[in-house]
C-alpha positions in Angstrom: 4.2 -11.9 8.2 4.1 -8.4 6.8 0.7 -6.5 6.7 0.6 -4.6 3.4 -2.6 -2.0 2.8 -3.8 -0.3 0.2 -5.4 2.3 0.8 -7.9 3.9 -1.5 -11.5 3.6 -3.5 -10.2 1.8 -6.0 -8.8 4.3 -8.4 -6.5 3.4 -11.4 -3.4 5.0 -9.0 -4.9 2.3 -6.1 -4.8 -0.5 -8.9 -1.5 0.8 -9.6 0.1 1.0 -6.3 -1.2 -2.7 -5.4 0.2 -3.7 -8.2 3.5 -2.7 -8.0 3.6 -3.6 -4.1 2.3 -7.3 -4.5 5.3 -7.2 -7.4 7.4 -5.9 -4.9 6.6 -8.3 -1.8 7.4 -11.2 -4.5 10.4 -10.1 -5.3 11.7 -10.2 -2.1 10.3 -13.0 -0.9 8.6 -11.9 1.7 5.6 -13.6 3.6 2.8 -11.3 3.3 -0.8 -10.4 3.4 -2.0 -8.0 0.4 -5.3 -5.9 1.7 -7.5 -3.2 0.1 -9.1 -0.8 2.4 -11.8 0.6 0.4 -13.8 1.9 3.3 -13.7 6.0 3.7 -14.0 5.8 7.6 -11.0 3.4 7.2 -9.0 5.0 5.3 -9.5 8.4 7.7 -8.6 6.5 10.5 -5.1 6.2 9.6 -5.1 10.0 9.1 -4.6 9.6 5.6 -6.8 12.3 4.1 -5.3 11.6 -0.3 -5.4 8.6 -2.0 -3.9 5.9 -3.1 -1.9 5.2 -0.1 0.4 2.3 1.5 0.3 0.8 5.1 3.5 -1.3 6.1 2.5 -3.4 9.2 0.3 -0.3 10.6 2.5 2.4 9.4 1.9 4.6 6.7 4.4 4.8 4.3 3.2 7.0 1.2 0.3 8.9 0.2 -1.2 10.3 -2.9 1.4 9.1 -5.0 2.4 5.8 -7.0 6.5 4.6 -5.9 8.5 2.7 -8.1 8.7 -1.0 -7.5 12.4 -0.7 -6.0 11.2 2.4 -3.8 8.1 0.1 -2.4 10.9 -3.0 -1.8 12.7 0.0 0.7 9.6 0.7 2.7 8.6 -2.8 2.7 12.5 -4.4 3.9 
């Protein structure tokens, strides 16, 4: 099962980018597990200091910005 994370305080970009990655995830079928890490301390811990960002099974695969549906698909496959 793939571990997807948003991370972020719940911006419209965070809305945005869970969005698009749960659309994503769908599309390919996958088996997933959609989080929102909300939590500052969190967030830092991944050493992600701009938001919205997104977490592929642990690893951080964008930051600060909102990919296209196809360019989430790529970091998710």
């Amino acid at each position: 099962m793939k571990k997807l994370q948003i991370l972020g305080p719940g911006c419209p970009k965070c809305v945005e980018l869970a969005k698009r990655t749960d659309e994503a995830a769908k599309a390919l079928g996958a088996d997933y597990e959609l989080e929102k890490v909300t939590e500052l301390s969190k967030i830092m811990a991944f050493g992600v200091f701009g938001t919205p960002a997104l977490v592929v099974d642990g690893e951080v695969k964008v930051v600060g910005k909102v990919p296209s549906v196809e360019e989430i698909k790529k970091m998710i496959s």
